[in-house]
Each structure stands twice: as structure tokens, then as C-alpha cells.
N, C-alpha and C positions, 0 to 999 in steps of 0.2 A: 227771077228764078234762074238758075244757073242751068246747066245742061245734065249736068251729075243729081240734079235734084229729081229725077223722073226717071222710072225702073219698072219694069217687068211684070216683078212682083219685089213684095216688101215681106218680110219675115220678122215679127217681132218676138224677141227670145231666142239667144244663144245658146240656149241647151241643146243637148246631143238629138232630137225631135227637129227640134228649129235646123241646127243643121245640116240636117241629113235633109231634110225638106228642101232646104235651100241647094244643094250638092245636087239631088237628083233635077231640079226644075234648072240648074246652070247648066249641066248634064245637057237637057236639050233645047239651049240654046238662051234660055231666057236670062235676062240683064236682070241679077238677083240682089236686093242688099240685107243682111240679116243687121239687126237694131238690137245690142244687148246691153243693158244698162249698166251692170258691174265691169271691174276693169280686165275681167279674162273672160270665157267663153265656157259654156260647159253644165252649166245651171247648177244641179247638187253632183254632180261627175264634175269635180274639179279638183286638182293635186297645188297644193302650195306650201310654201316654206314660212311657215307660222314663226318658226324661231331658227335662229341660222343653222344649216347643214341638214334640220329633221324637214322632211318633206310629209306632210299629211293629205291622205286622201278624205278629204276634209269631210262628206257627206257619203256619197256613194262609194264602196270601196272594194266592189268584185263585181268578177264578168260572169255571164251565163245566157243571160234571153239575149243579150244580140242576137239579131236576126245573122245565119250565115251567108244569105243573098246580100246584104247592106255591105259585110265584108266585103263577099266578092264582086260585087258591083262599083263600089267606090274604092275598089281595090288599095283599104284601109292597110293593108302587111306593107305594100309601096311606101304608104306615108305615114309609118314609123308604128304600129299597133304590135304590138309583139303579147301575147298570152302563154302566161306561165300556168301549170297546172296546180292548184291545190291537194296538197299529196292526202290529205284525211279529214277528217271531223273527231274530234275527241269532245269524250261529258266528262268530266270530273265530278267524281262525285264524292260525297260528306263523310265516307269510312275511309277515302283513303284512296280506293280503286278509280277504274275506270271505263266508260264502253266507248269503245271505239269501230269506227267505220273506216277502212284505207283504202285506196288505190286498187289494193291486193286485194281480188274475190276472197282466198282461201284466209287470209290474215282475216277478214271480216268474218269470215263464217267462223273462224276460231275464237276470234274474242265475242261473238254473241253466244254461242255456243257455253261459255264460259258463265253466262248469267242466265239462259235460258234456251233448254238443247231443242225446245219447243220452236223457239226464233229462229233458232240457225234455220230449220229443217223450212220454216215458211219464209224466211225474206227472200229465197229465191223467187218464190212464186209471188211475192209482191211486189218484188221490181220488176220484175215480167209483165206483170198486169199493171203497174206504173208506167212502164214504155207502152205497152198498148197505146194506153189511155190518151199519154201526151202522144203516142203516132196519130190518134184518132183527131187529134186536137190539133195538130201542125194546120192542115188545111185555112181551120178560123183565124190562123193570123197573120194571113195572107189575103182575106177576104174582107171586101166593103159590106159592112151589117144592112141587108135590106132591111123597107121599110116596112113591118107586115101588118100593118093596119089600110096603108092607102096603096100597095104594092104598084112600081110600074112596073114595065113589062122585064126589061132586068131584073125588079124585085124578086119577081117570080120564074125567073130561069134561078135566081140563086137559093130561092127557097125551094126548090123543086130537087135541086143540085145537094141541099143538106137534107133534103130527106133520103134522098137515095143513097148517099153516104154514111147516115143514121144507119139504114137497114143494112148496110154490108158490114155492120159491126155484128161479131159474134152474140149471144144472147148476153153471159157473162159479162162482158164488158160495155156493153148499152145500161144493163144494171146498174152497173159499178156507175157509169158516168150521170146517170140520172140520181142515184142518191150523193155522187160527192154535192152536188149542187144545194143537196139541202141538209147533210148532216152535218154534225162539227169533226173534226178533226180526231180528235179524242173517239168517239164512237163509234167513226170508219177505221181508225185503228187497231182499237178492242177486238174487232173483229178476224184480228190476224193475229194480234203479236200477247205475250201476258207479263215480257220486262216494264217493268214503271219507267226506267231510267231511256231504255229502247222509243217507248211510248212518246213520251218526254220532249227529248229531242228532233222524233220527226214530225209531234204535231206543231214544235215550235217554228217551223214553216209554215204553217196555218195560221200562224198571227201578224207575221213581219209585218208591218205599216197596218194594219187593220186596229179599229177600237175595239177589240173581241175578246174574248177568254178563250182557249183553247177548248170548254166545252160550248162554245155558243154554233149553234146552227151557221154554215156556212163558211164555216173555217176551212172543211174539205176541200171545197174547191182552190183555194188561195195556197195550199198545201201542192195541188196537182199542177197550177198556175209555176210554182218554182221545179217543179221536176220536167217543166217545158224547155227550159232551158235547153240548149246543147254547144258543146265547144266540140269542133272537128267530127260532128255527126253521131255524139254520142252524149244523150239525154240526162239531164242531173248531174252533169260534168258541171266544177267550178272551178274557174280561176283569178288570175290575178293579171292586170297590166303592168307590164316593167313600166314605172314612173308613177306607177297610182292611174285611179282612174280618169284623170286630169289627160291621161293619154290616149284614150279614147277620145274625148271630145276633140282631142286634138289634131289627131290624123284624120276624125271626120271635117273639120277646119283648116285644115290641107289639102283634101280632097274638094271640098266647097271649093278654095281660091283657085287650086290648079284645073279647076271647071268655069272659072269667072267667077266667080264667088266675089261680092264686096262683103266684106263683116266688119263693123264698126263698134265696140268698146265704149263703155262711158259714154253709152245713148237711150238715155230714157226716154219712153215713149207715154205719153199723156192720154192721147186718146187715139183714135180712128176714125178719119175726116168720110162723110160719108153725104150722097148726093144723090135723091130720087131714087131712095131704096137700093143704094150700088156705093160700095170703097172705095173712096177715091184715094186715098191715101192716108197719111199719119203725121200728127204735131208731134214734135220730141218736146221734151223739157227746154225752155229756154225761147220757142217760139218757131223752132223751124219748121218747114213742113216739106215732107217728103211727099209727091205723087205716085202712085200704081194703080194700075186698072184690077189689082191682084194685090191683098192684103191675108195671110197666114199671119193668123196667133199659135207661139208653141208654148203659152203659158197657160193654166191653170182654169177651167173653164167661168170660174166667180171672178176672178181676175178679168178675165176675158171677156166677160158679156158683161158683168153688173160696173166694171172699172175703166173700161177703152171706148164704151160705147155711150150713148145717151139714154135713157128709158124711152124717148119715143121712136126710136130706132128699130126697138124689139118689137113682137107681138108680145099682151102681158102673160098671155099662159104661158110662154116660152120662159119667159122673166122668172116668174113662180117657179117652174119648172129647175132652173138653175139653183135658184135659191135653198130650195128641197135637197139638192144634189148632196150628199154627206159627203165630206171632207175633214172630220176629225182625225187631226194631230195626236200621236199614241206613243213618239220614239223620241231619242235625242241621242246625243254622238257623242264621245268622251275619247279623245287623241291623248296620246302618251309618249314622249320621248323619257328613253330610258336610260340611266348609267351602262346596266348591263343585260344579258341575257335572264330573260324570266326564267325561271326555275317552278316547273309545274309540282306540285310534291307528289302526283298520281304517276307523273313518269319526269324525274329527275334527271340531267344531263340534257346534252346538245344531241338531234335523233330528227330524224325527218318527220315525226310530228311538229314538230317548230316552224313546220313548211304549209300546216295547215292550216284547220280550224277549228276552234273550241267553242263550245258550247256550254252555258252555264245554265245549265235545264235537268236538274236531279230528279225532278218528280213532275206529276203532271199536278199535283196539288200543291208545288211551289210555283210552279204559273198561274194558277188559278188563282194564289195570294196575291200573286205581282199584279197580276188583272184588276182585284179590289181595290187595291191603293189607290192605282188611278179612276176606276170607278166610280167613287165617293168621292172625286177632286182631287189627287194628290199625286205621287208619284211611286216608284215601288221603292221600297228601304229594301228589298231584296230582287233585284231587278233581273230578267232576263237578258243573259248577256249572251253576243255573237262576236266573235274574237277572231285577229289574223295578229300578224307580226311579219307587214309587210317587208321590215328589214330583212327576213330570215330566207326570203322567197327573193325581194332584189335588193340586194345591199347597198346599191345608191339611195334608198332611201332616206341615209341616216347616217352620220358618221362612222369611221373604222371604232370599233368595240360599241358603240351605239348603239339602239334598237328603236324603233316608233312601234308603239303597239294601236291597233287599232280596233273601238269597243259600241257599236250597236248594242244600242238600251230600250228596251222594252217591260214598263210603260210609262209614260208620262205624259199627262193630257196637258194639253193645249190650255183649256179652261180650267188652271190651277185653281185652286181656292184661296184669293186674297192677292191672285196674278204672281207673272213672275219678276223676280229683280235678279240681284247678283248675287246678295246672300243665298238665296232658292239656287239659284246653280251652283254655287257652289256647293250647297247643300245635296243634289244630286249625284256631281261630282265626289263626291266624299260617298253617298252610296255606293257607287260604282266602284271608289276602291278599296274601302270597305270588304265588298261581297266579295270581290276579286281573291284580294288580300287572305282569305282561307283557303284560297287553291295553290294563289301562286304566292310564296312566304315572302318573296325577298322582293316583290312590288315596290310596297311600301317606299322604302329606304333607298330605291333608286330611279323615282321621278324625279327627273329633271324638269319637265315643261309637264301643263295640262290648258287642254283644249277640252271644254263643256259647252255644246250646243244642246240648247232646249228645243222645244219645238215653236216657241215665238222665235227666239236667234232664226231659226232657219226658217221663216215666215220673210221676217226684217234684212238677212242677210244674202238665203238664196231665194225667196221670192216664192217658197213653196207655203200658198194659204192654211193657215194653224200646223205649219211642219208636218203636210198629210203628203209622205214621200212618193205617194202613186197620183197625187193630181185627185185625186175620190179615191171612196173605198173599193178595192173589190169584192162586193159583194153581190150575188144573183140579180137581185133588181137595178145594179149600175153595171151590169156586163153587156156586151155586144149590142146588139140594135134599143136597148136602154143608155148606152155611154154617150156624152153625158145627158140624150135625152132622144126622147122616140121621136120618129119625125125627122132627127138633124146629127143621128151618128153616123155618116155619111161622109164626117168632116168637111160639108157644106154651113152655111146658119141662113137666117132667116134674111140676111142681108146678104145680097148678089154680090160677090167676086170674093166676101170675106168667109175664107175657112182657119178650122181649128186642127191644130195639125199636134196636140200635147197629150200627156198622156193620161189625159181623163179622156180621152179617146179611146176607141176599140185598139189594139189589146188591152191596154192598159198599163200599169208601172212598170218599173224596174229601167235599168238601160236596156232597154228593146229596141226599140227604133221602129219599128212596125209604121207606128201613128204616123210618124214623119215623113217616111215612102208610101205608104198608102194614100195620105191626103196629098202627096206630090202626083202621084198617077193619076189619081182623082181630079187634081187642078188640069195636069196637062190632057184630060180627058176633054173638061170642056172647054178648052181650049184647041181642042183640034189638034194638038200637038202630037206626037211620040217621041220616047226617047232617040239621040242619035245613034 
């Protein structure tokens, strides 16, 4: 065994998790290697050039929950992160019109105003009581979930610490947070707004990666989970990375090396070598074996316990435990290089919505349909779409008069009926531009390339179990001291020196990063370490 064969810790998965994990444990001091299987770094946050000159952010493809401590801690702007703002959200909708949300307070309050003078006059006071909420909410994702069944004595300074925190919320807003937890989406809206189209489109944040219907119980919260978000200290702020999101993972993979960071490409890891209930390290594909007294997984908790480990490693309730975990695959991805500029027919020409986001969410009972399709086994013939044109925002994207358009599809299960092949994608593929194709005329007749990821592709290709883009769902029973299981969301397991550092971890999805520096403090905790 060589002298390079023996490390610190080991990190398996190069997702933006894995490497923020690894960046802050090089941080202080420790000889770190992250092991990612595919041949770039990044997990579903990856930008590539599918076809020459269009660059695709192939899976994940906006910023928002980064943490802004992860920024400035691995002072991510140094090593090339640059965040463009998303100037709007537009619906297009079936007469022709459209609602729009912009940049601009007073332009919002005018075009809602325009469908319902009822909306104008309350979505001030629903983003108000939306920032509450998420100010209420920042604290938890920054916090290791005690254990509250066997509590140690930490447990209970931190459970002692959310209650008193609990009680310094106003009465209103303890309300508001106790029912998003259990209502859907749809009927914590009802409660404020009476546009369908307005409706529509905000509870379409209450489904992103979940198996749900916009009216199912629980939606609420996964709705409040994205208005956590914040870019430069301002909540439900979205943007875009110059290069795709591919450039995120990437300055966090700069920041890793320029810390000592090793990261190694084209390393499959087989299992996690384990000795007298303790990690000893890891086999790659092919037979080698890496040592660490410190083994972090940043993959997918069924990946992770039921795939790297052996069954009698675990306890079996644990086992079960995992198994239980929901992880259903709900979304798929549809890339677009285009001849020319899309031409929306709700607001025709070049215009700083071309800078934003669309939304193809007309009714809350056209998601409800899309919901069915996959429900029953299938996928939506009318699919909920979530749109950028990242060309329009960085024009290296994509050749000069070029465009790449970028299309989040919701829904499409995992357990197709009859599975999936090529025909079936393409068969979604042709959904997508299909439904598009009524908003934007001149689509059709100027794809040049298409890229359709299902949610097996993205099982098989980025390693996300049934394409479920949070690692589990978020839902009430898999949140916080539940993620991914009571007893060991701690990002500790049942096996000494090995933590889960992914994002079926507390917080949860999205590009956060949370999971990754949390279970970094946590490692360097027992470890006796501090940051330098």
C-alpha cells in the first residue's frame, strides 16, 4: 500500500454535499480525498456541452438555498461563483394573456391587480408573513436535529433552545407554521389569494421533486422549504450561475483543492471496508482500497446504507428503517438548443422577461391532471413545466444568435408502466414540446439538439435513486430529527467514524449545502478538531 493510499477522511460523492464536506474538513487541516465516480464533479449541479458550443445545465439549473455562510466561508466569489439575478417568473396562459411576478414590487402589484385587485391588495401581506416564516426557519438549517426520544444532554439544550424560539414567534405566525406542516399547498393558498392562474403557479413550488398533487397534505411546507432560499440576504430571490450550475460545484472544487483537497474522477466506490463496528475505509471498482479512520457518504441514503455497506454491519431496525425512507422519482429534464430566440406569444419580442422564468401552470386543475398521469403509472401528456433560457441571462451559453432553453418537467414516475426505454423518452420529450409549443409558436421549427432525461437516466446517470432530486421526499415524517431516520439524523450511522453527509439529510434538497457543513462540524466535533 502506497503512502497516498491513507487519508483523514474519505468522501464518497462529488456532489456539491460531498464537496463542501470535504473543503470544510481540508479547511482544518485534515488530508481529505473525495471518490466521484463520473468523469466531472457536481452530482445533478453539473454544466456540459452535450452538443458543440450549447452548454447545458444538465439537471440542476438555479441558485437560491446555498447557504450564504458556505459562500463566505469557502469564499466561493474568489473561485469563480458569480450569481446572476433572475429578473421574473411569467404564466402563460391559454387566452393569450399572462401573470407575471418581476423584480419590480410596483410592476407586480400591477399585473396581479390586472387579474384580481383582491391579490394585489394581499400578496403584500403574504410575502411578509412568507419572510417571517422562512426568518423563523433560518435557525433550523443551521442546526444538528436532536435526538428526542433518547435525548443527551446537547439534545436537550437544543430542544430547550426550539422551544424558546417556538414561543418568541408571534401568535400568527406559530399558526401559519404549524398548519403549513400539514396542509397542501392549494388550501394554504385559498386562504389568501382567489386568482386560479396566481394559485397555480405558487403552489407549483409545493411539488417540485415531491410525488404529490398540489392538493395533497404537505405540500405547504415544501412550498415554504423554497421561499427559504436567499441570494445577498434577500429570501425567494432566484438566480442563475454564469456557466450553469456546473459552476457552483465548481468553485466549491476549487475551494476543496485550494484547502488540500484531493478529488479524484472516474472512482467508483464498491463498498465501505469496515472493522469491529468502525470504517476503515473503502474498495473502489477494480480492487483498490483506500484507508481512513473517517468515511462520509454524500450519496443518497438507500445507496448509502443498503449499497456500500453489508447487512450485518447495520442494526436490522435501522435497515427497515432505510428501506421505508420514500424516495420516489416524480420529474425529468428536457435541454433544448435552439436556432433562434423563443418568441412567447403572451409577450412577443426581446424584453427582460427572456431574463427570467416561466412557468407553465395555468390552473391548479391542470396540475392536478399532470399529477394523475403519473399517478396511475405514466407520465403527464400535459406536464408541468419550469423554464429559463439560460442563453438570455449568460450568453456563453450557447452560440452567437443561439439559445439553450432549459425545461424541469413535472411529472413522471420512476415506476412507468411497462418501464422506461427510448421510445418512452422520447415520447415525453415530444410532451414537453408539444405543451410548450402553444405558448411558444416558433419552438417547434427551431430545435436544433434535445436532451430528455427521465427519471431512471438520472438514477443511471447522476446516481440520484428513482431520479428523486432531494435524496427523499420532503415530507413532515422525513424532515429534521426524522432525516433519514430517528436516532441517526445527526449525520453520524450506526457504524463508528462513518457519516452521511447528502441531502436526504437535514435540510434536505435542492443546492444547499447545509448537509455537507453540518456533518463537516459534526465529524470535526468528534474529532477534537476546530476549524483553522
Amino acid at each position: 500500500m502506497t503512502a497516498t493510499s491513507t487519508y483523514d477522511a474519505i468522501v464518497v460523492g462529488g456532489g456539491h454535499n460531498g464537496l463542501i464536506n470535504a473543503a470544510y474538513l481540508a479547511r482544518a487541516g485534515l488530508r481529505v480525498v473525495v471518490l466521484e465516480r463520473r468523469h466531472l464533479v457536481g452530482g445533478a449541479a453539473v454544466t456540459e456541452e452535450v452538443y458543440p458550443g450549447f452548454k447545458y445545465s444538465v439537471a440542476s439549473y438555479v441558485v437560491s438555498l446555498l447557504r450564504p455562510e458556505i459562500i463566505r466561508d469557502l469564499q466561493l466569489a474568489r473561485h469563480g461563483l458569480e450569481i446572476l439575478p433572475l429578473e421574473s417568473t411569467i404564466t402563460p396562459l391559454p387566452n393569450g394573456d399572462y401573470l407575471g411576478r418581476w423584480a419590480d414590487h410596483d410592476q407586480t402589484r400591477r399585473d396581479l391587480y390586472r387579474h384580481s385587485p383582491h391579490d394585489a391588495e394581499a400578496y403584500d401581506d403574504f410575502a411578509t408573513l412568507m419572510y417571517q416564516l422562512a426568518w423563523a426557519m433560518k435557525p433550523f438549517l443551521s442546526m444538528v436535529p436532536p435526538d428526542p426520544i433518547s435525548p443527551s444532554l446537547r439534545d436537550v439544550r437544543t430542544l430547550l433552545h426550539l422551544g424558546r424560539h417556538m414561543r418568541g414567534l408571534g401568535e400568527r405566525q406559530a399558526h401559519a407554521l404549524l398548519k403549513l406542516g400539514a396542509m397542501s399547498a392549494v388550501d394554504f393558498l385559498d386562504e389568501w389569494f382567489e386568482s386560479d392562474a396566481l394559485k397555480a403557479t405558487m403552489s407549483a413550488s409545493g411539488i417540485i421533486g415531491t410525488f404529490l398533487g398540489p392538493r395533497s397534505p404537505g405540500t405547504a411546507y415544501v412550498l415554504l422549504h423554497h421561499y427559504m432560499g436567499e441570494i445577498d440576504g434577500v429570501f425567494r430571490a432566484w438566480g442563475f450561475a454564469r456557466g450553469g450550475n456546473g459552476a457552483v460545484s465548481e468553485s466549491i472544487a476549487s475551494s476543496a483543492r485550494a484547502q488540500g483537497a484531493e478529488i479524484r474522477t472516474g472512482a467508483t466506490v464498491e463498498r465501505v471496508l469496515t472493522a469491529n463496528g468502525r470504517a476503515s475505509g473503502v474498495v473502489l471498482e477494480g480492487g483498490e482500497e483506500l484507508r481512513a479512520k473517517t468515511v462520509v457518504s454524500g450519496i443518497d441514503p438507500k445507496r448509502t446504507f443498503l449499497g456500500l455497506l453489508e447487512p450485518a454491519d447495520l442494526p436490522g431496525e435501522f435497515v427497515e428503517q432505510i428501506r421505508r425512507f420514500r424516495i420516489r422519482g416524480s420529474s425529468g429534464k428536457v435541454n433544448l438548443s435552439l436556432a433562434e430566440r423563443p418568441e412567447f406569444a403572451c409577450l412577443p419580442g426581446p424584453g427582460p422577461h427572456l431574463r427570467g422564468a416561466f412557468s407553465i401552470s395555468p390552473s391548479i386543475d391542470y396540475l392536478e391532471r399532470a399529477y394523475d398521469d403519473a399517478k396511475y403509472g405514466g407520465f403527464s401528456r400535459r406536464p408541468y413545466l419550469d423554464i429559463v433560457i439560460p442563453s438570455m441571462i449568460d450568453p456563453g451559453m450557447a452560440p452567437p444568435g443561439r439559445h439553450v432553453m432549459s425545461i424541469f418537467v413535472q411529472y413522471a414516475a420512476f415506476d412507468l408502466e411497462g418501464g422506461w426505454n427510448d421510445e418512452k423518452r422520447e415520447a415525453l420529450g415530444d410532451a414537453v414540446v408539444d405543451t410548450l409549443t402553444e405558448y411558444v409558436p416558433n419552438l417547434r421549427d427551431s430545435i436544433l439538439h434535445r436532451q430528455v432525461l427521465t427519471p431512471l437516466d438520472m438514477q443511471e446517470e447522476l446516481g440520484l435513486t428513482e431520479g428523486n432530486i432531494f435524496h427523499g421526499e420532503l415530507t413532515p415524517q422525513q424532515l429534521f430529527f426524522f432525516r433519514p431516520s430517528p436516532a441517526w439524523a445527526d449525520y453520524r450511522t450506526p457504524v463508528r467514524g462513518f457519516y452521511q453527509c447528502g441531502s436526504g439529510t437535514h435540510p434536505g434538497g435542492g443546492v444547499c449545502g447545509a448537509s455537507g457543513r453540518l456533518a463537516a462540524l459534526e465529524i470535526l466535533r468528534d474529532l477534537r478538531r476546530g476549524p483553522r
